[in-house]
N, C-alpha and C positions, 0 to 999 in steps of 0.2 A: 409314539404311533409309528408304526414299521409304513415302509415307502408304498405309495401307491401306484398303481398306474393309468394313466390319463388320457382318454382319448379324444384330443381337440381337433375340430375344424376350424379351421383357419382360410378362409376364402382368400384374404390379401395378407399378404409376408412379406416384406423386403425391407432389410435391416439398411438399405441406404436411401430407404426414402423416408415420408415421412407422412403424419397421418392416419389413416385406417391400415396401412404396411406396416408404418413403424410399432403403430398396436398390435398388431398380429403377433409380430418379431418379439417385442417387449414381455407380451403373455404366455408365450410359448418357453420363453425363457426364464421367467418368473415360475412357471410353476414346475418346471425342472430345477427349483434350488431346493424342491422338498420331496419333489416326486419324480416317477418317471411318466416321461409324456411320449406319445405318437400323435404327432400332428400332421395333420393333412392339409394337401394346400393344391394349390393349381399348381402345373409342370409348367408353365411359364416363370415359377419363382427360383425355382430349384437352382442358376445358375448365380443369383443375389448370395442367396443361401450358403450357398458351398462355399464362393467367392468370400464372400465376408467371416466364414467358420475359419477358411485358411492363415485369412490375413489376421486374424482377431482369437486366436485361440483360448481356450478358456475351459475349465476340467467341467464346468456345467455340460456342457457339452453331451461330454458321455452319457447322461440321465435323455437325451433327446433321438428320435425315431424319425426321423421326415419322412414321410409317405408322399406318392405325387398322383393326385389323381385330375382328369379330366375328359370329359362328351366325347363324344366321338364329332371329328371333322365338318359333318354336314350340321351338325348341332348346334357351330359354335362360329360357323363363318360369316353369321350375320351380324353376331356380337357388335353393335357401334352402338356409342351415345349412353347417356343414363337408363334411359329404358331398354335398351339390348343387351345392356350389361345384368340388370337388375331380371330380366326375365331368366338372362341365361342363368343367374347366381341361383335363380328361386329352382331353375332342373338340374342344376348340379348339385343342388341339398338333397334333390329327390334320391339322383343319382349314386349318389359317395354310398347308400345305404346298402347296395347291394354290392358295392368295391368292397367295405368293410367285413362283408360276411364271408366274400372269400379269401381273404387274408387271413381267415382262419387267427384273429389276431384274440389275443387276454389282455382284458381290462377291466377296472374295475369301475370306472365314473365316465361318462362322456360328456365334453363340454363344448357347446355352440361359441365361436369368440366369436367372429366375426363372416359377413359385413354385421354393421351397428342397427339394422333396423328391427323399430317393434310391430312393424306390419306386417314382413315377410315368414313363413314356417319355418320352423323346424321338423326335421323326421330322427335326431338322433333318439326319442323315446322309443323308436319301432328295433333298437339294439336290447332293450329291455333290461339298463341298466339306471342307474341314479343318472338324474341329468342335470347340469347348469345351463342355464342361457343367458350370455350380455357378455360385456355389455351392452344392451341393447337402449333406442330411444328412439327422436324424431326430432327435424325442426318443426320449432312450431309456426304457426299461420305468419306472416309478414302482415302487422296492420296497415291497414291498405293508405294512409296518409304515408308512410314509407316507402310508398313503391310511385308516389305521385309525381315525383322529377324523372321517374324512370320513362322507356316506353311501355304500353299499354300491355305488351309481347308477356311480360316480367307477369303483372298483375295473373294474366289468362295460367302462365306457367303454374304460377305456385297457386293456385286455386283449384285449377287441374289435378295438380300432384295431391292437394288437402283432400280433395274429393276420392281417387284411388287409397290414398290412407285408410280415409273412413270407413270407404268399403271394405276394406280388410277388415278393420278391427272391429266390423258390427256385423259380419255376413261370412267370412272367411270359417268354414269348418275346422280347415289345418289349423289356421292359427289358433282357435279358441283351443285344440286338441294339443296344439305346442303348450299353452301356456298351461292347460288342466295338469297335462301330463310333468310339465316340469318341477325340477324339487326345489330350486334357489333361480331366483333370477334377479339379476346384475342389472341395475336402471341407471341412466343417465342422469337423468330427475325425475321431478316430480310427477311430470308431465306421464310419465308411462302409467305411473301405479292407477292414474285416471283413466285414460284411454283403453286399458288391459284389464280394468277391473280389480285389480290384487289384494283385496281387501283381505280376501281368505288364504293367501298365498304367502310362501314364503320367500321375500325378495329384501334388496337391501339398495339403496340408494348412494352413488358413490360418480363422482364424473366417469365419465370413459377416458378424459384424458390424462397422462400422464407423462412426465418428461425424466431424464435423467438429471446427474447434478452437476454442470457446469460452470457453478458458481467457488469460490475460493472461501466463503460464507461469511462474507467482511463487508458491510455495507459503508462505501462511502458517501460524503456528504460532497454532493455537486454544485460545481459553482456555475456553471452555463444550465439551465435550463431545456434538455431537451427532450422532446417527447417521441412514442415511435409506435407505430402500428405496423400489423403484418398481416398481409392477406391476399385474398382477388379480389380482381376489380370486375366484384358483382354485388348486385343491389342488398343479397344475404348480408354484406360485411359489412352496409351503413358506413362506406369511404366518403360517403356525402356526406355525413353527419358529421365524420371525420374532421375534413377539412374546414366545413361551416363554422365549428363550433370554435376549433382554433385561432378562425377569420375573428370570430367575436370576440373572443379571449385577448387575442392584440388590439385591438379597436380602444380599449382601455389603458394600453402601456404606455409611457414615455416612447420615444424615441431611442433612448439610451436603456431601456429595460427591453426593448425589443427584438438590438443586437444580441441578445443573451439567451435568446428562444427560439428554436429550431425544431421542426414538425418532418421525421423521416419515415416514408412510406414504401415498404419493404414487400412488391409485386407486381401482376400486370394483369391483367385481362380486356376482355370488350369494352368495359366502360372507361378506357383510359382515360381516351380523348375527350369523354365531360365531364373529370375529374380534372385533367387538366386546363380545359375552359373555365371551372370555377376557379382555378387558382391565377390565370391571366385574368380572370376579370375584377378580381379582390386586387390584383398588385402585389402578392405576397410571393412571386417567386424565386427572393432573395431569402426567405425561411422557412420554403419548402421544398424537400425533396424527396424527388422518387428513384427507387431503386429497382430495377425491373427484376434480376435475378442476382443472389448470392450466395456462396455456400454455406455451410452451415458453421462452420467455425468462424467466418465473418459476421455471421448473424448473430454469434454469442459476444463477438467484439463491443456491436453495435447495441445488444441491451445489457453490457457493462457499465456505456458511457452514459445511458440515456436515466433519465430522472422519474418517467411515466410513461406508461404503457394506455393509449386512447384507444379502446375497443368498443365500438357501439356496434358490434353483429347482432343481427337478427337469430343464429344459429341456438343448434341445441348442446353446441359442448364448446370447441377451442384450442388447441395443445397447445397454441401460441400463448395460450394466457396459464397455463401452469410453466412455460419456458420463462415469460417474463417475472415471475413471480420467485422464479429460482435466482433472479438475480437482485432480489429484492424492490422490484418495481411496484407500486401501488396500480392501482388498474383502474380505469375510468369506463364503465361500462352500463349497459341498459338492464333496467331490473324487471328481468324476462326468467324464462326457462331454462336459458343455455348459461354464460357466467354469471349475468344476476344474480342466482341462486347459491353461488358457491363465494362473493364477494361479499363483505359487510365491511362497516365502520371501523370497525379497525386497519383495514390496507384496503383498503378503496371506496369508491363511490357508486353505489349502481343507481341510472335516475330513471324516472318515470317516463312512459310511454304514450304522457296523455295526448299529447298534438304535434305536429313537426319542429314548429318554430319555438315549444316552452321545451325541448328537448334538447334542441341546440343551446338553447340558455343556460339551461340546468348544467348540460356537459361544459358550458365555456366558463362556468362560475365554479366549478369544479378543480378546472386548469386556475382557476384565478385562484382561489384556497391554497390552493396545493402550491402556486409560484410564490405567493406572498405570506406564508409561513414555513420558512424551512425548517422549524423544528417538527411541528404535524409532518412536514415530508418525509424527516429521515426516522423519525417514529413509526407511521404508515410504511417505510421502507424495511425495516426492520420485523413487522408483523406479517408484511405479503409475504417475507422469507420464511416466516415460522408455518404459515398458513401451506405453503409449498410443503413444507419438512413433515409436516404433521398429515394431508395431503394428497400430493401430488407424487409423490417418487414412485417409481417405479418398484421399490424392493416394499412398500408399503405397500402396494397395491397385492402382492407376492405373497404379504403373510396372510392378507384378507382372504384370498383365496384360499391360503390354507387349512384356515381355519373352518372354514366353509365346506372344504372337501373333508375337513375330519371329522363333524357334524355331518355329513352324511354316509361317513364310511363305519359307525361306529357298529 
């Protein structure tokens, strides 16, 4: 199949951060090892971009087109917050449509990356070429027994937000004309093909995240026990369930099995300070720790050393959880929409959502399993890694796509 050419939108880029950037950066890159791409992005990125092309050279390269497009001034200077950003992201889709027409540019496919949402439109079908969208998704609803230790603030927010979702997705003209008009679209879970209706559509179900491979692909068997989470400290990432469950899980050691077990939590946010109230009022400040910021090459140190990765997010995807999976960690997570979906029995555990307190249970008998049989660990250890390879990588994600665009270029 001779090379194509691609015309992605890419709202966030930047190859040294991480996240909906590092996805940006990763798919733009990915589908220049088969094709040629012109990717579009905000002139904010452009300086990441070039900076990290210089230092990092690479003959991919030459298959890529950065375009830099952006509002005009008055358009853009209110930009604050989640919803100033999201308003402006939704006229700058409007927008790019008529940047692109005078670019007088050739293409053959246009592909929506990114932001990730499935409520927001698209307008690259008004190019009147084949189109991709995704990956696209949603978090889903926070059951409200999860948001009960929170303030009331949290509850209001994400009910708020459910409710603009909805609106989108049952009354939004664009959207329904994004999704009619598209040819393939890229879902996070399951959760869109509901929401979106896609019954008659053609789409494909794949996480949004993916990580590179920082592992050496050698799983060792650990003799200290320790476990690690990564995130913000907001009610999304369930750091209360976090530490709770952990509290339970020691409540059952010896004393001398206890020194052995270490809980390191890798972030910071608003809710510090009542994450670290729960941990002075447990007593366990001797096996737990928090790390507010670290780079990323320390980050891969610290999920070489660590035995389990404890994720109970509420969210709809995770990169942290195809990171730690690259280093063959088993994952302890909620069986929801976001990594429940992508975890099973063989490298990890995803538990139920029925009430707060059989949740904490679930997850600390989990950690109990997982501490009190090392051979299930380093078996689970060994499958999270397959699961990652088969996956999560990034040059996987690379031929999916290809495939994809060759099916529509035929």
């Amino acid at each position: 199949m001779s090379n194509k050419t691609i015309l992605a939108t890419c709202y966030a880029v930047n190859p040294f951060k991480g996240s909906e950037d590092a996805m940006g950066w990763n798919v733009v890159y990915q589908i220049a090892r088969f094709n040629n791409v012109i990717a579009i992005t905000r002139e904010n990125n452009r300086d990441a971009i070039e900076k990290f092309m210089i230092e990092n050279p690479d003959k991919v390269y030459s298959n890529i087109t950065y375009l830099y497009f952006d509002l005009p001034y008055w358009m853009r200077f209110w930009k604050k917050g989640n919803w100033g950003s999201m308003l402006y992201f939704m006229l700058w889709q409007r927008g790019i449509i008529s940047f692109i027409k005078k670019q007088n540019l050739t293409f053959d496919i246009t592909h929506n990356v990114n932001f990730h949402n499935d409520w927001t439109p698209s307008y690259l079908w008004k190019l009147e070429k084949p189109m991709v969208w995704g990956p696209i998704g949603h978090h889903p609803i926070i059951p409200v027994h999860y948001l009960k230790p929170y303030s009331f603030k949290y509850y209001l927010k994400d009910r708020a937000t459910w409710l603009v979702k909805k609106a989108f997705w049952n009354y939004s003209f664009s959207l329904k004309k994004t999704v009619a008009k598209a040819d393939h679209i890229f879902c996070m879970n399951k959760g869109v093909e509901k929401v979106l209706n896609l019954s008659k559509k053609s789409f494909s179900i794949q996480p949004s995240v993916a990580t590179d491979d920082f592992s050496s692909n050698v799983i060792y068997q650990k003799t200290n026990f320790h476990i690690i989470s990564v995130g913000r400290f907001v009610p999304l990432k369930g750091f209360d369930l976090t530490l709770l469950s952990f509290i339970k899980f020691l409540e059952n050691l010896s004393d001398t099995e206890k020194q052995h077990c270490t809980l390191t939590i890798v972030g910071t946010g608003p809710e510090k300070a009542f994450y670290k109230k729960i941990i002075a009022e447990n007593n366990v400040e001797c096996y737990v720790e928090i790390i507010e910021w670290i780079d990323r090459k320390k980050l891969m140190t610290l999920y070489k050393k660590s035995s389990v990765f404890l994720f109970p997010s509420h969210e709809g995807a995770g990169m942290v959880v195809a990171e730690a999976m690259s280093f063959g960690l088993p994952v302890i997570c909620l069986k929801n929409e976001g990594p429940g979906e992508f975890i099973d029995s063989t490298c990890g555990f995803a538990v139920s959502q029925t009430d707060y307190n059989n949740t904490i249970l679930e997850l600390a008998e989990a950690l109990r399993i997982l501490h009190s049989d090392k051979d299930l660990l380093h078996k689970m250890s060994i499958k999270a890694r397959v699961n990652f390879q088969n996956n999560f990588t990034w040059n996987s994600r690379g031929e999916n796509l290809n495939t994809i665009y060759n099916k529509l270029y035929l």
